[in-house]
N, C-alpha and C positions, 0 to 999 in steps of 0.2 A: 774670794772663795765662797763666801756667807751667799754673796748674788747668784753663782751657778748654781748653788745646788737647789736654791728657790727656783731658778730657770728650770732645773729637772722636774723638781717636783711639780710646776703647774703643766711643763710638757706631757707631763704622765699621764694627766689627767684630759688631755686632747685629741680627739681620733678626725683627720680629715678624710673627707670624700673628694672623689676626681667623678662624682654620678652627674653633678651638675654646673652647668655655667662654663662648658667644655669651648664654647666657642671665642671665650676671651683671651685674649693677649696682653702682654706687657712689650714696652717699648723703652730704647736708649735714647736719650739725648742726641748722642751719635756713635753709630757701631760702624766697620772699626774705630779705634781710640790709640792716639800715642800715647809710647810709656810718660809717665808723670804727669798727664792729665785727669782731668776730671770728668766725671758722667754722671747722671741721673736718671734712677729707672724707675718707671711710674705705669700704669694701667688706666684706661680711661673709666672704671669703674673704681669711686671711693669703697675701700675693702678696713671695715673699723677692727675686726677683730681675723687675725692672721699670722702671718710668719714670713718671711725671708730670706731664703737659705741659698748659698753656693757648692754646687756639686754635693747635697745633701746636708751639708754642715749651716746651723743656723747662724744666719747674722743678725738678727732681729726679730722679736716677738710682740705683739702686741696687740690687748684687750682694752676698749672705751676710750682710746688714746691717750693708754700709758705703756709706752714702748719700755723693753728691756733687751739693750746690747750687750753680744756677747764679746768676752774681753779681750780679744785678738781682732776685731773691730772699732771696737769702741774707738780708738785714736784716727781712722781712716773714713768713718758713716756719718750721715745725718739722718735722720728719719722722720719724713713730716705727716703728722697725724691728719691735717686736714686734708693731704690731697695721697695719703697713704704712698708717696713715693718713698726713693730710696737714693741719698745723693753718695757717691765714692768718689774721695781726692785721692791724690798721687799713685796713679793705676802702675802695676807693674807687669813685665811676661806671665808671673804665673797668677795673674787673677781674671788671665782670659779660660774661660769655662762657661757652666751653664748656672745662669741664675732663674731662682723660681718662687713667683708669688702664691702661696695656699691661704684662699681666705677659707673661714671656719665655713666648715658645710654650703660653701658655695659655690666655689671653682679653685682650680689650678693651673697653671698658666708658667711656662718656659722659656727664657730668652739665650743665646748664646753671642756671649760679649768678647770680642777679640782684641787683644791687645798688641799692638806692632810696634817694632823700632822703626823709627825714620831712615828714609834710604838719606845717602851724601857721599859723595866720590864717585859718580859714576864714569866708566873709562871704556875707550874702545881701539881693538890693536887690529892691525890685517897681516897676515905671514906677507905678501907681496902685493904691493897696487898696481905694476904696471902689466899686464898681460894682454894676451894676444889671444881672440874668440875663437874657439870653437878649440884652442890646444889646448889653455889653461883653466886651473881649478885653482878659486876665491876662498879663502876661510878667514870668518871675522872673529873675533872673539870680546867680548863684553864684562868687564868683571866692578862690583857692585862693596866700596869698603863697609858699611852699615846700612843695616835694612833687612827685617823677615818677612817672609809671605810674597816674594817678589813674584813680579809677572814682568814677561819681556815682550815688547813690540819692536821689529825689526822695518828702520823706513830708508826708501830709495829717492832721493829726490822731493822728502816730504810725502811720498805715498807707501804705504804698506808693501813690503817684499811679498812676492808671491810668483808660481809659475812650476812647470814641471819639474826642473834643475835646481829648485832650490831645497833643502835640508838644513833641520836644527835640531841640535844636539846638545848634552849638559846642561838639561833645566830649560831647552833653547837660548839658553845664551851662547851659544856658538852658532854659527851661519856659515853653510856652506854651498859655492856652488858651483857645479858643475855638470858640463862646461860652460866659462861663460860665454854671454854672447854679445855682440853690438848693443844690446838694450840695459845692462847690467853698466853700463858708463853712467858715472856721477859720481853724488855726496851721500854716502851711508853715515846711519845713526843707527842707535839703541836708544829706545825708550822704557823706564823702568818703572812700575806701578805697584803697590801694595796697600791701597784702599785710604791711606791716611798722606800718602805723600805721593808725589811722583815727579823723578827727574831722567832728563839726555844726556848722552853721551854728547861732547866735542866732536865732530865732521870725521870721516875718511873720506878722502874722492879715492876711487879706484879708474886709472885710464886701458881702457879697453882698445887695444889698436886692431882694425879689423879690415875688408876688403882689398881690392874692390869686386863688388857685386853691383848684379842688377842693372847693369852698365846698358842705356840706350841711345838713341843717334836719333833727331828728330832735325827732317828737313820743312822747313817755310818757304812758300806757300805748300803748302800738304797738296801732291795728286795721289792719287791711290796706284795709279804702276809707277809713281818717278819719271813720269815723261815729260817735258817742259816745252815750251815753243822759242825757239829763239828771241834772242834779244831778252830773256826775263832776267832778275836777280834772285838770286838763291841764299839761302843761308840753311849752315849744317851746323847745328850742336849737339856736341854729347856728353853725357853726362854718366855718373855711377856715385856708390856708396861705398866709402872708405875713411880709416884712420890710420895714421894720417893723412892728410891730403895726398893721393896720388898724381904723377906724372904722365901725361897725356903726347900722345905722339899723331900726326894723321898722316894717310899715305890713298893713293889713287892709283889703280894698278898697279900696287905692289910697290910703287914709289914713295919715297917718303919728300912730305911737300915744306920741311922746316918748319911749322905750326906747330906750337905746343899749347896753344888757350883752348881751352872751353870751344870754339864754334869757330867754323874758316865762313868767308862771304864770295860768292860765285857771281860777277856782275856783268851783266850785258854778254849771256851766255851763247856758244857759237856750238855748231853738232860737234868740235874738237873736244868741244867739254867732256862729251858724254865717258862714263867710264866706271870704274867699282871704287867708291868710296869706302875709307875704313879707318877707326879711332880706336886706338892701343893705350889702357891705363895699367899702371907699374906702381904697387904699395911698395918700398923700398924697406919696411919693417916686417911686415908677412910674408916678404917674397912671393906676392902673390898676383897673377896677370888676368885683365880681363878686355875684354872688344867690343863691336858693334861698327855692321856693316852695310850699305845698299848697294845699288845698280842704280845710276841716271841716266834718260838719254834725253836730247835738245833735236828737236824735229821744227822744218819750215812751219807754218799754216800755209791756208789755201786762201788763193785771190781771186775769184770769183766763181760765181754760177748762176746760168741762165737756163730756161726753155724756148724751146723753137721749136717751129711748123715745117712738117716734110710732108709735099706733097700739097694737096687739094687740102680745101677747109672742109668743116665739119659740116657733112650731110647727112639725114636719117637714113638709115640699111647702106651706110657706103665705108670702106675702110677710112681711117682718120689716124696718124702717127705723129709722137711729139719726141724730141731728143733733148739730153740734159748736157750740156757743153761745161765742162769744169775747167781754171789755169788751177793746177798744183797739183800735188801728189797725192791719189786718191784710193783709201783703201773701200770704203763700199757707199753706195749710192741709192738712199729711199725716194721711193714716191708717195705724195702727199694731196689728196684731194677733201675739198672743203672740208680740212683740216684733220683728216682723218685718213690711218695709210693706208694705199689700196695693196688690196690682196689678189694677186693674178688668179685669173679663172678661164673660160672657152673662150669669153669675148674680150679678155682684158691680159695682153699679152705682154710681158717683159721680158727683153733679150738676155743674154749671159751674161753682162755686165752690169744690167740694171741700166744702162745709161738710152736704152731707145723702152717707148711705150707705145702699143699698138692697138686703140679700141677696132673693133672688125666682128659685126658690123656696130656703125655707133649709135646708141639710142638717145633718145629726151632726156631719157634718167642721167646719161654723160653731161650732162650737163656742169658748169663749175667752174671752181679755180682750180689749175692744176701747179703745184711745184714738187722740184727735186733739188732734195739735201742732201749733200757729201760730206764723207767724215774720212779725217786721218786723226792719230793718237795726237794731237794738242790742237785740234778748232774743228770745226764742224758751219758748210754756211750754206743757207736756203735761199732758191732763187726766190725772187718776182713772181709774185701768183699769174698764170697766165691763162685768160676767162676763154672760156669754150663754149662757144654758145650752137646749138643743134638747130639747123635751119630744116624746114620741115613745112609741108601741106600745100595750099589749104586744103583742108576735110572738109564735109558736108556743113554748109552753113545751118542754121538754123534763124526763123523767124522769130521775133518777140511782138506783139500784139495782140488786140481782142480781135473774134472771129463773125462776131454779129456787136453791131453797131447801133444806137439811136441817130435817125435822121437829124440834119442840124448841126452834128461836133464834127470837130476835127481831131485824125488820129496820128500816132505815132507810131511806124513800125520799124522795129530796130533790127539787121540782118549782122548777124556774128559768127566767123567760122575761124575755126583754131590755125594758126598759121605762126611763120617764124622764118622771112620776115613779116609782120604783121599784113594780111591781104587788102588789097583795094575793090571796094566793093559797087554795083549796078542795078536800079531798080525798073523793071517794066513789069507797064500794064495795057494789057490788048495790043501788044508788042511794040508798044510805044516808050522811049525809054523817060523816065518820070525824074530818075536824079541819080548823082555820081555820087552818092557817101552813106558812110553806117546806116544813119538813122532819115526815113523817109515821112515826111509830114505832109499829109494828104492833106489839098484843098477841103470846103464843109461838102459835105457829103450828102448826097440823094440815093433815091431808089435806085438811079443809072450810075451809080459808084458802086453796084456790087459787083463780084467779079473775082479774076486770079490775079495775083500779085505775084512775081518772079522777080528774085534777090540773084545776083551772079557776084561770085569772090573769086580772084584772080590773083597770085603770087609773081609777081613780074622776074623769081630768082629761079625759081623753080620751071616757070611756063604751064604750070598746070591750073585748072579753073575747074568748080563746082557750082549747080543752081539746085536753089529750095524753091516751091511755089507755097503758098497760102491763099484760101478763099475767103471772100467778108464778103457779110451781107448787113445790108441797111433796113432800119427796120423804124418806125412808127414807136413812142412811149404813149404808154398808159396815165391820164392824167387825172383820173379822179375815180375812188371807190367807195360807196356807202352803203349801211345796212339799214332796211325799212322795213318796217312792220306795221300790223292791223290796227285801228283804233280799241278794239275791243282788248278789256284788260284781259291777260292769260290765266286760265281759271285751272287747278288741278281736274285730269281725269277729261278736259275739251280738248280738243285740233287746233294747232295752230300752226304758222309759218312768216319764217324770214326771208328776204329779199334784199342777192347782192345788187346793186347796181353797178358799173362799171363804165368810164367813159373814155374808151381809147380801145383796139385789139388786145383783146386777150384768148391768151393760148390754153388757160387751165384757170380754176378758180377753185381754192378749197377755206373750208370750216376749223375756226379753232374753237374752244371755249377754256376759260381760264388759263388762256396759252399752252394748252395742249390742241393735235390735231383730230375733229373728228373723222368718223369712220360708219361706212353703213350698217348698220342694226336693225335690229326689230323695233326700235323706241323711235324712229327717224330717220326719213328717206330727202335721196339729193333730186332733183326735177332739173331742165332748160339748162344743158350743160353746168350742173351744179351750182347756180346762180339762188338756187331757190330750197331751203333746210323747213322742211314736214315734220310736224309732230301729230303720229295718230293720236295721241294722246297725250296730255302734259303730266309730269311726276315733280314732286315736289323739288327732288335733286338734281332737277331742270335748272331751276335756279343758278344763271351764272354769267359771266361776260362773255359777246361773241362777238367774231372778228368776222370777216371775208378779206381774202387775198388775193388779188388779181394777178395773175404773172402773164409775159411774154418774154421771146426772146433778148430785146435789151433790157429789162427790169422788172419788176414787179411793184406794187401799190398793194398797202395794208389800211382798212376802214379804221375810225374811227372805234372803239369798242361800247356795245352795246347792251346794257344792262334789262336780262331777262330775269323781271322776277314772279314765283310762280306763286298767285293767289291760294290757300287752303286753309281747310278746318273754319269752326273750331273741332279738334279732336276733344273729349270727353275730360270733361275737367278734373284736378287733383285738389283736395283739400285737405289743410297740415291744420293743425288745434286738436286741444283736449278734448277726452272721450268723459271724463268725470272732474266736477270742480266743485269744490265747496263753497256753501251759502257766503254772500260776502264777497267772493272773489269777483275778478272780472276774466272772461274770456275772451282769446285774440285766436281769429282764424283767418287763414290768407287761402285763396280760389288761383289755382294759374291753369291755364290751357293752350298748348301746341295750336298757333293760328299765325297768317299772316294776311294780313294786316292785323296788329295786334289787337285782342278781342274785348270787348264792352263785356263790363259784369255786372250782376245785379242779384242781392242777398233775399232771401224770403224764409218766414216761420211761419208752422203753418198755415201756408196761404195770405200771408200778409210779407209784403213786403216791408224790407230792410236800409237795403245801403244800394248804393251804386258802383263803389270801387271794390277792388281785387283784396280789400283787406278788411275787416268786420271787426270790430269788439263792442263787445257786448255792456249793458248796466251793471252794477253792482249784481247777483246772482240771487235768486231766491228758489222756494224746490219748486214751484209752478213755471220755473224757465225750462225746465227739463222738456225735450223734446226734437223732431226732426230740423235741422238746416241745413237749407238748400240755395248752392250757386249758380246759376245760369250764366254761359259765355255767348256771344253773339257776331259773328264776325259781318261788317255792314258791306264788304267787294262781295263777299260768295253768297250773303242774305241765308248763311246757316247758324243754329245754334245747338248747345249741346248742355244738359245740367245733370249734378250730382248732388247727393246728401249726404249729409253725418250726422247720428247720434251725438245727443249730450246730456250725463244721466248730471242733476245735481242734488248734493248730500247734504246734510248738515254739517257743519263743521268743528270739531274737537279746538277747543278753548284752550286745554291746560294739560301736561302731565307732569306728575311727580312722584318721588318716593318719598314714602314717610315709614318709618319704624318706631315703635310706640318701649323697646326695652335695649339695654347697655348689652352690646355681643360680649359675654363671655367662653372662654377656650371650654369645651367641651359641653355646655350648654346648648339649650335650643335654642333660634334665634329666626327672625322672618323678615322679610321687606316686602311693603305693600305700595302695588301703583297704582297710584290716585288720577283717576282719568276725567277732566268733564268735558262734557257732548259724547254723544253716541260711536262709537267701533268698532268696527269687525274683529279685531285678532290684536292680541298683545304679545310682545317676545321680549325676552333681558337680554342684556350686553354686560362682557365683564372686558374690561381694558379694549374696547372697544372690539372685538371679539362677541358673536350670537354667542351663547350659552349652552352648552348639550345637557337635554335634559333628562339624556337618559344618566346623566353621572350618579353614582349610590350617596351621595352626601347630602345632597341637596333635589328639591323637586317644585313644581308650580301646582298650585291648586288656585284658579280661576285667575285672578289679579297677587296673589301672594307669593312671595318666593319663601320656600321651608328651608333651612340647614339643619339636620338634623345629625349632630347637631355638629355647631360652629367651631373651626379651628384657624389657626395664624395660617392656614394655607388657603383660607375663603379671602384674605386680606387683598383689596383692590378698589378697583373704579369703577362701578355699577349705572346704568339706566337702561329703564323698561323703555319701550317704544309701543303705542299705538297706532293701528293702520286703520282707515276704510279706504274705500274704492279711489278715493281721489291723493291721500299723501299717507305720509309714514310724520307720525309726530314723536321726537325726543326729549325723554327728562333731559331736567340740569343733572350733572354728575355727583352719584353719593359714594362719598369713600368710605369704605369698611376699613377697618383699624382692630381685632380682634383681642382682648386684654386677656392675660393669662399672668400665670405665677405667684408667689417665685416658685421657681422651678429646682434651682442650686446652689447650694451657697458656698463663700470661701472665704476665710480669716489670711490675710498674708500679712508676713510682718514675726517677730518684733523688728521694726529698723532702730538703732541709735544715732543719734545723733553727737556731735561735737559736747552739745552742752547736756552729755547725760540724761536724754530725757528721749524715753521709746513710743515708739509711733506703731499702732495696730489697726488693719485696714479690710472693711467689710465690706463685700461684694457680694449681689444675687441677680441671677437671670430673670427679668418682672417687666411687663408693660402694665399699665404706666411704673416709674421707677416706683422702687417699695422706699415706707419711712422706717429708717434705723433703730434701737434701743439696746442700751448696754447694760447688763449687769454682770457681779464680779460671787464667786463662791456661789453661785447657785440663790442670789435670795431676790426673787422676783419681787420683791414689795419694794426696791430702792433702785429705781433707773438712775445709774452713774454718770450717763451721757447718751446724748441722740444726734442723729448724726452716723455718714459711714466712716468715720475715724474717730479714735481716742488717742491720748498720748496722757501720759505718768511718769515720771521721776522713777528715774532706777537705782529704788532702794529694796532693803527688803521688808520696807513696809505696804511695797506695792504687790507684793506673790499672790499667786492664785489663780483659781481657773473665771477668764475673760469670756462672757457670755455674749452673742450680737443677736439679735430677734429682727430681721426683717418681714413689712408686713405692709402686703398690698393694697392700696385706699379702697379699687375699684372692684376688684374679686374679693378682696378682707380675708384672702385667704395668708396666713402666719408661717413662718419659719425658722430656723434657730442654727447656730452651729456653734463650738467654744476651743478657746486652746489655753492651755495649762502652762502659764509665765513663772520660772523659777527664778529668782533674785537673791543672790549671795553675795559677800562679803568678805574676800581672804585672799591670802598669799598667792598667786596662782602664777605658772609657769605658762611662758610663752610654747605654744606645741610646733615643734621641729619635723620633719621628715624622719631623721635621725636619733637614736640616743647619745650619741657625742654628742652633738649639737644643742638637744634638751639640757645637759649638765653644764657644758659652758656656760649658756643662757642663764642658767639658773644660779650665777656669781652676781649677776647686776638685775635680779629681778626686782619691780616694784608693788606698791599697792593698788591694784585695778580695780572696778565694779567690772563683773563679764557676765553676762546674760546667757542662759540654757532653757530649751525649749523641748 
């Protein structure tokens, strides 16, 4: 009794929050639990100071890990401080509820623990197993001696019951179905679940006697109308779904043939066979009847088929007729040419029966194989292709050979004219006959071999005959062509002329130049049947190869090619080199001018000659070199020449440049850079980051060689060089980097930090290029620097309080700074600070003695 009321009175004293640590859980060992086992419930969170309670009622309290149970527990709990669980033996029904962990001002957290009896006895009854589908209704029923929380699965076969007709009832432990059907045959069970256990039920078969249905007749070989050819074997099976097995009866025209199996066998069938087949099945428990019936019929085949010729053979424009002779019984008859059927049209006639074909009149195109295939209901047979060949012509032969000839060869004339059967052919000439076949091969040929040639084609089936003539003429070749020309060379702006020669008859003679043909112009006239190419005048783009080409009627002759090239210039010479160089250098000038034959040169200053070649450089450079040179070009075919000058100023030349600055740039001070130039310059300019300079900016400006900031800030900070110019370069300093010093600027104390071993760390920062040096003093007494340096650190006592002074101070500007913070340091009893006031009181049972720092 003494322990509860001490449990009240520290309860009293306890206020928890649900504000924080909402997203923790607690966990079972294992949920559900049978009765009289054990579990244990723990949080992944160690929770030192807290509670444990059941549907509100505590079972455990506990502050620094000293638990106190409560005495209706105590015999059944464990409680372990290090991992703040919660263990319970021998569980009973009513200790499934909700348990709940509350740590002190930090969370709370729910679990709900279920306690079940073990299932044992499970049993399963059916009102009747033997039924008949689609009349009867199944109801199982399931019943369960020990066990709460059950849950029922109903199995068919080892598979889950399911389907329109099925129903469960009382908890689902009843099953019912209706009606059943042929698929509802087997082994039923129940299966029984309640989280901690689960058992079956012992088997029921239920026998479902059902059919027949679905009853069909399947004859081998399969024809799609049942018609068969004599002599085949048959086989008839049929078949359906039923239980029990049904009785099978078969009958043929309404006869019954004493067969009761599954399938009768029909062998070496005669047309007596043919007739209505029919299989009768009989369930003798469903009194229920089902059939399946066809029609067979048993037909001859056909024993042959031919084509044959009625009448005359195949002549072009004349009627032509073929007949189809069938032995058997024949329901219809196609025709078939080069493999394709023909379709009757005006010229392509088929009688009533299909069995005669009448081309009228017959063409070339009739040409082919022709057959006709008969069909009755069991064979189908195609004659013998029977070839059609269209006798015809001959037409207008035609001649093959050339029609002008070189004296000397022998030719070949080939005489062809379309015929069928092929025609026998005749050659005369000056009506003398020359030879009896195709191809005719004239002796060597003279001037007195020209003449008419006549081919005769003759058809010995037909009696008809055609002649072609052709003329040839023998003709003299051209054996040699050459182009000649003047000794004198071809000079731009002079007359000149080429000359074809020729030696053999020619008919025409024409001009190429670079494999194109020419043509009469203003630039160049043809003379002596074209033999002879005039230039009133030569142009430089004269210049090129030329042919002559002799032709006559058996060949033509192409020259040799002739290389015209056209003397000029020189045209007025160019010269590349500097216009200004400085003393010391050397200068390179190159002379070229438009000439052919390439032109002689030769260098002169005034008046005194230089060099000889196309290219010049000069001595080392002094200012008396300054003055006119001149290239002369000279072409030695045309005996012309042509010369040009250049200036060339020369300067002295700049030695050196540099900056130099003679004071430290400080942030808001004035500050200059001066370019230091030796040798003489025209013009100076500044560069910043390699960047010209605008000089109209307001910060800065140039007075002669000096650059002013007026004055200097970290936004002039960069890459600097002046540059001097005269007439011949641009000369650059080396690179001076500006670097601008300012500050400090800002200062800041951060900190106190503590550390493990009691001892505070204060830490001084300022904005300063170059960095500033440190000093510290403590209560204001500037005669005793404590430390230098931007960190201090002191032992946190309270003989260290007081206001902490930092004095940063720039070497290069000397300009000073200061900033301070005010460290309080005590000594006492102090409470940990909570969110909470519960929370702060708790706490405040196990507080200790700390040093804590206030700023």
């Amino acid at each position: 009794m003494e322990s509860s009321v001490v449990f009240l009175l520290i309860l009293a004293t306890i206020t928890f929050t649900t504000d924080r640590g909402s997203c923790q859980t607690i966990h079972a060992s294992k949920n559900p639990v049978a009765v009289g086992s054990n579990v244990t419930l723990y949080s992944q969170t160690n929770v030192t100071q807290g509670v444990w309670m059941f549907e509100n009622n505590i079972i455990v309290m506990f502050f620094a890990g000293n638990p106190i149970i409560s005495d209706s527990w105590r015999d059944r709990v464990t409680y372990n401080s290090t991992t703040s669980s919660l263990a319970i033996r021998s569980l009973q029904l009513e200790d499934s509820g909700v348990y709940t962990l509350q740590a002190v001002n930090v969370f709370h957290a729910e679990l709900t623990l279920s306690v079940r009896v073990p299932i044992s006895n499970v049993t399963l009854t059916a009102k009747a197993t033997n039924l008949v589908a689609i009349n009867d209704t199944a109801v199982l029923m399931c019943s369960v001696s020990n066990g709460t929380s059950l849950s029922y699965v109903w199995l068919i076969n080892n598979t889950v019951v399911s389907g329109a007709n099925v129903q469960l009832s009382n908890g689902n432990a009843t099953l019912t179905i209706d009606p059943v059907t042929r698929h509802d045959n087997g082994e039923f069970k129940c299966k029984v679940s309640n989280g901690i256990s689960i058992a079956t039920s012992p088997p029921v078969f239920l026998n479902i006697s059902y059919g027949p249905s679905n009853t069909t007749m399947i004859i081998l070989p399969t024809e799609s109308d049942h018609i068969y050819r004599t002599g085949s074997n048959l086989t008839l099976s049929c078949s359906t779904l039923s239980s029990p097995t049904a009785t099978i009866e078969w009958m043929v025209n309404g006869r019954a043939l004493n067969n009761h199996g599954p399938w009768i066998n029909l062998n070496n069938v005669t047309e007596s066979d043919s007739g209505y087949y029919k299989c009768v099945f009989h369930n003798p428990v469903t009194s229920r009847f089902s059939s399946a019936s066809t029609m067979i019929q048993i037909l001859d085949p056909l024993e042959a088929v031919e084509v044959n010729r009625i009448g005359r053979p195949a002549i072009l424009n004349e009627p032509f007729t073929l007949h189809c002779e069938v032995t058997g019984t024949v329901d219809s008859v196609q025709w078939w040419r080069n493999w394709q059927i023909i379709v009757p049209d005006n010229t392509m006639i088929i009688d009533k029966n299909n069995r005669t074909l009448i081309l009228n009149p017959i063409q070339r195109s009739d040409n082919g194989d022709y057959k006709c295939q008969a069909f009755n209901s069991v064979s189908n047979m195609t004659s013998s292709p029977y070839v059609v060949v269209v006798n015809y012509g001959p037409e207008m032969p035609t001649i093959m050979g050339p029609s002008v000839v070189k004296a000397g060869l022998n030719i070949t004339l080939t005489c062809n004219a379309s015929s069928n059967p092929p025609a026998h052919y005749k050659w005369y000439f000056n009506n003398s006959l020359k030879a009896d076949t195709a191809k005719f091969v004239t002796p060597r040929l003279t001037e007195d071999s020209s003449g008419i040639y006549t081919c005769m084609a003759y058809n010995n089936i037909t009696g008809q005959n055609k002649t072609a003539q052709k003329m040839l003429t023998v003709v003299d070749p051209i054996t040699d062509v050459q182009v000649e020309a003047p000794m004198d060379p071809p000079k731009e702006g002079h007359s000149y002329t080429l000359t074809c020669n020729v030696t053999g008859p020619a008919d025409h003679v024409y001009w190429m130049k670079n494999g194109s043909v020419l043509h009469v112009d203003s630039g160049y006239a043809f003379h002596m049947n074209n033999k002879t190419l005039s230039f009133d005048s030569l142009y430089r783009n004269d210049t090129g190869y030329y042919k002559c080409i002799a032709l006559n009627a058996v060949g033509n002759m192409t020259s040799p090619p002739h290389k015209l090239i056209v003397n000029f210039g020189p045209e007025t010479p160019v010269i590349s080199g500097p216009r200004y160089a400085e003393t010391g250098d050397v200068a390179t000038f190159n002379c070229s001018a438009m000439s052919v034959p390439s032109s002689q040169f030769s260098w002169w200053f005034n008046g005194t000659g230089l060099s000889n070649t196309s290219m010049f450089m000069t001595k080392p450079l002094h200012l008396n070199m300054s003055g006119e040179y001149t290239c002369m070009a000279y072409n030695h075919v045309t005996g012309k020449n042509s010369s040009v000058s250049k200036m060339l100023t020369v300067v002295e030349a700049i030695l050196s440049v540099r900056i130099i600055n003679s004071t430290v740039p400080i942030s808001s001070e004035h500050f200059t850079l001066t370019c230091e130039v030796t040798g003489p310059y025209d013009t100076i300019y500044w560069m910043k980051n390699n960047t010209i300079l605008n000089m109209n900016a307001t910060d800065y400006h140039m007075e002669n060689n000096t650059l002013h900031f007026t004055p200097v800030t970290t936004d002039n900070d960069g890459t600097y060089q002046c540059v001097a110019k005269n007439m011949a370069v641009q000369f650059k300093s080396p690179m001076y980097t500006l670097l601008v010093n300012y500050g400090p600027l800002s200062m800041d104390i951060s900190g106190p930090f503590v550390g493990m071993d009691l001892r505070a760390l204060l830490m001084c920062s300022a904005d300063s290029r170059p960095d500033c040096d440190f000093f510290w003093y403590l209560n204001n007494n500037s005669s005793a620097v404590i430390k230098t340096g931007p960190t201090i650190t002191f032992a946190v006592t309270p003989a260290n309080f007081g206001n902490y002074i930092c004095v940063a101070r720039n070497p290069v500007t000397t300009i000073s700074m200061y900033t301070s913070k005010f460290v309080n340091v005590t000594g006492r009893a102090t409470a940990v600070h909570f969110s909470s006031g519960g929370g702060l009181m708790t706490m405040g049972l196990f507080a200790v003695f700390v040093p804590v720092l206030f700023t």
